[in-house]
C-alpha positions in Angstrom: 10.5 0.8 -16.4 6.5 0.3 -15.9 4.8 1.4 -13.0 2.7 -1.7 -11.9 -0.1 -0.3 -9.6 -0.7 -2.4 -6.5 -3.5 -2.3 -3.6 -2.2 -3.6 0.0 -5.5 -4.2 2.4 -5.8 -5.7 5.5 -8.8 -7.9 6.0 -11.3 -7.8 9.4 -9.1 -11.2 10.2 -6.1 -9.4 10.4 -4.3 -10.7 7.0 -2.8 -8.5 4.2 -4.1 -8.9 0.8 -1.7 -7.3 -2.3 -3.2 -7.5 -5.8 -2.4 -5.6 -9.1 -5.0 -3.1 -9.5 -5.7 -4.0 -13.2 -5.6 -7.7 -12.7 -7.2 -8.5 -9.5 -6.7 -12.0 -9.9 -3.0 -11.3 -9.8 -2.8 -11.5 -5.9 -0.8 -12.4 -2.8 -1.8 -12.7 0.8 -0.2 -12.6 4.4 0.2 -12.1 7.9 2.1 -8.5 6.7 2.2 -6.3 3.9 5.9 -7.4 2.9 4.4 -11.1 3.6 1.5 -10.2 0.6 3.8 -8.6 -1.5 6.1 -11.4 -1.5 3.2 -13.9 -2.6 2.5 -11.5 -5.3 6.2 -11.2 -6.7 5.9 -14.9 -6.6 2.3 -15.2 -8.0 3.7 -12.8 -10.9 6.7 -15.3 -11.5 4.7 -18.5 -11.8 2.3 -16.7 -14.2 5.6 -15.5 -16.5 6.8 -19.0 -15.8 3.8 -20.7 -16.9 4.2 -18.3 -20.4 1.1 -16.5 -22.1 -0.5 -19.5 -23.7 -1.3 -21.4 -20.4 -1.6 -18.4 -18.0 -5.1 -17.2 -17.8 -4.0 -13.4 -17.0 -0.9 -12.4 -18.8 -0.4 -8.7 -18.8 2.0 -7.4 -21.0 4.1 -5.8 -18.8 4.9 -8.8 -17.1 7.7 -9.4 -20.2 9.5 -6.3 -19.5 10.4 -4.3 -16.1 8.2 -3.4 -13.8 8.4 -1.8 -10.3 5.4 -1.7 -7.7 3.6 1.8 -7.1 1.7 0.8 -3.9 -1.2 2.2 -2.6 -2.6 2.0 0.7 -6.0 2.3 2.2 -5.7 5.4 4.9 -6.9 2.4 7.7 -4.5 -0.2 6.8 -1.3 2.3 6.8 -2.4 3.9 9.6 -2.9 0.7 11.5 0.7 -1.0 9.8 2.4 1.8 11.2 0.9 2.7 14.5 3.9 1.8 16.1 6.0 4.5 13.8 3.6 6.9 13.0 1.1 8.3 15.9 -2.1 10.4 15.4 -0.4 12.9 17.5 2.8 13.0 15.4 0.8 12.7 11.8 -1.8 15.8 13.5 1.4 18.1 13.8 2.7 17.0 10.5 -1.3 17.2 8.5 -2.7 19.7 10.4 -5.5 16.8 11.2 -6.9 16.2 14.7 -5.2 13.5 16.5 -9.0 12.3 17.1 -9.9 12.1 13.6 -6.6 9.9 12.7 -7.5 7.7 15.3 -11.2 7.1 13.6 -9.6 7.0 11.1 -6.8 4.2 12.0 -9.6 2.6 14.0 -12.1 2.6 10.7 -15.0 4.7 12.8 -14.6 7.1 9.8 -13.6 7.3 6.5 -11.7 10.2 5.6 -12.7 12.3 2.6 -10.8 13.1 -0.3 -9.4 16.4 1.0 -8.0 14.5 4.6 -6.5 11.7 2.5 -4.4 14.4 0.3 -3.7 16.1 3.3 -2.1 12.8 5.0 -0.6 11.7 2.0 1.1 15.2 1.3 2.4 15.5 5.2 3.7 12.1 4.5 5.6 12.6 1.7 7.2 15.9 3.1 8.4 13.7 5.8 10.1 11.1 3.7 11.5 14.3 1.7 13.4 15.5 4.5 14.4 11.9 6.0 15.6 10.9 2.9 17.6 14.5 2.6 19.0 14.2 5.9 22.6 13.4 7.1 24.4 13.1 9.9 
């Protein structure tokens, strides 16, 4: 199965923007990342539909199976899931001030390679252990 990498950004107007990172043109927009997402499943349908003679992008992959690897700007997951995920519960997790998530969140500051590994790392333990939990 391909790995089919995708970008999900939210714009200053508050809409979501998905796009295949090798095909920009491939794209979907909306009012949530799922909402985007959804566009570009059906963006990606239409352009199979359509077949490789009329469709002015028509990446190989798009004829076999393919699974989204999504990545996030730090801002726009931060902000997404502000509700879930609070600087002060991502700062015990990263070992990042809860200060410097929320620039972060609040795009004051960019975060630098070494902070984005560190969130993306504290992130994926979590998931670990939720997904390895049981009750």
């Amino acid at each position: 199965m391909e790995k089919v990498d995708i970008t999900i950004n939210v714009a200053p107007d508050g809409f979501y923007s998905a796009y295949c990172n090798d095909h920009p043109a491939l794209f979907g927009s909306g009012e949530t990342p799922e909402a985007a997402r959804k566009e570009l499943e059906e963006t990606l349908r239409l352009t199979k539909e359509d077949g490789r003679d009329a469709a002015f992008i028509y990446p190989d992959w798009l004829d076999g199976d393919y699974e989204f690897a999504i990545h996030w700007d730090v801002r726009t997951m931060l902000e997404y899931y502000s509700g879930i995920i609070t600087p002060t519960a991502l700062g015990k997790l990263s070992g990042i001030h809860p200060k410097q998530l929320w620039a972060y969140q609040h795009g004051m500051s960019k975060p630098r390679k070494a902070q984005v590994a560190k969130i993306e790392a504290a992130l994926h333990r979590l998931g670990h252990e939720l997904a390895n939990t049981s009750f």
